[in-house]
matplotlib code that plots the C-alpha trace (Angstrom):
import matplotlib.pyplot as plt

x = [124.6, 127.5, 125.2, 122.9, 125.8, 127.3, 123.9, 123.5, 127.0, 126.6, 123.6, 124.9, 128.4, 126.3, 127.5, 123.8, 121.8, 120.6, 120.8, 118.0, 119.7, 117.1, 117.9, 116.2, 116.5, 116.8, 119.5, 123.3, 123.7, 127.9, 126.4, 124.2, 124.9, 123.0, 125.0, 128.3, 127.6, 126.7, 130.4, 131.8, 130.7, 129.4, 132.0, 131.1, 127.5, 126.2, 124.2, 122.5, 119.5, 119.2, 115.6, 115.3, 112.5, 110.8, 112.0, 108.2, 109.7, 112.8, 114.1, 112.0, 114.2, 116.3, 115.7, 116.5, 117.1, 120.3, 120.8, 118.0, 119.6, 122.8, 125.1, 125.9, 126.8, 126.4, 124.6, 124.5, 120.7, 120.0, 117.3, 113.6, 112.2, 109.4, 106.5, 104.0, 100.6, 99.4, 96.1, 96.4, 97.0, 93.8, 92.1, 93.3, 91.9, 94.8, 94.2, 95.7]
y = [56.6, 58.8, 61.8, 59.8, 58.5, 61.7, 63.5, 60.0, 61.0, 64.9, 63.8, 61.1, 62.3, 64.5, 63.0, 64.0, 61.6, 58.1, 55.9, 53.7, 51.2, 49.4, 46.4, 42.8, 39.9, 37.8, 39.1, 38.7, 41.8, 41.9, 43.4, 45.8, 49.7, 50.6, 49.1, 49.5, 53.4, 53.4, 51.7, 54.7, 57.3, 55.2, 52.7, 51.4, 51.5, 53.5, 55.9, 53.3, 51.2, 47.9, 47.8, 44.8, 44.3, 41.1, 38.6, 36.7, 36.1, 34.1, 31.1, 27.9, 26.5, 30.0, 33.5, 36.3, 35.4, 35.7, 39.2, 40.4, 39.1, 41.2, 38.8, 38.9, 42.8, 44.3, 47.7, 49.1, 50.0, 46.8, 45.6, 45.5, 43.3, 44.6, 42.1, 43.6, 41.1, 40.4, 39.9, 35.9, 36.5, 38.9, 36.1, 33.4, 35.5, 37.7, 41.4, 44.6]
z = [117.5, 118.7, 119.1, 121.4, 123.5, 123.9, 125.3, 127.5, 128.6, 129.0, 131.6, 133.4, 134.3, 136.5, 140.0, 141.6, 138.6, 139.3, 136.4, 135.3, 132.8, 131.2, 129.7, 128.3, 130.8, 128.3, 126.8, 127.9, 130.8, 130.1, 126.2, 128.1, 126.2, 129.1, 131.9, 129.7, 129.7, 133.6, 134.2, 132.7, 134.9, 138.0, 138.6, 141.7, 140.6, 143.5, 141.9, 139.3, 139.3, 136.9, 135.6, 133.6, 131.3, 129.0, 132.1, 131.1, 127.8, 129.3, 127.6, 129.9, 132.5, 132.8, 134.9, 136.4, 139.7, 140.4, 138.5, 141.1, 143.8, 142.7, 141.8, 138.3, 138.0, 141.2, 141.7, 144.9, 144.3, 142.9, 140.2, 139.0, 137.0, 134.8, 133.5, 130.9, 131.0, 127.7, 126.2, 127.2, 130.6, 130.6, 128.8, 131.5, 134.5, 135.5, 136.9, 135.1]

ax = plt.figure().add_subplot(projection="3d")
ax.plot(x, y, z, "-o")
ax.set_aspect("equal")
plt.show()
């Protein structure tokens, strides 16, 4: 745990890194480690970059949208959203 954060740490207080926080879509961004850590040493957020990941597995009725428009926790760089396809969308016709 601590040893982890601390090497996480050592690298990102270098002022000339980008962050990449990765972090669940459907999970709560203000309990983000990720984006938590990044607000340490990037304040302002203008070296990091949100990637946000599982956004296909999002409770129905709810999305992203509004974190990729930069709204919720603001990033100068903005956010991603990453979508793996799964064997049923192969199944269903969809391309790789």
């Amino acid at each position: 745990g601590d040893r982890i954060r601390d090497l996480c740490l050592q690298f990102a207080r270098n002022p000339r890194a980008i962050l990449l926080c990765v972090s669940a879509a459907n999970v709560d961004l203000a309990t983000s480690d990720a984006l938590l850590l990044a607000r340490e040493v990037d304040r302002p957020g203008d070296r990091t970059i949100g990637v946000l990941t599982k956004a296909d597995l999002m409770d129905p009725g709810t999305d992203c949208a509004a974190v990729l428009r930069n709204e919720v926790f603001p990033l100068r760089l903005g956010y991603v959203a990453v979508v793996c396809r799964g064997q049923r969308d192969l199944d269903e016709g969809g391309t790789v």
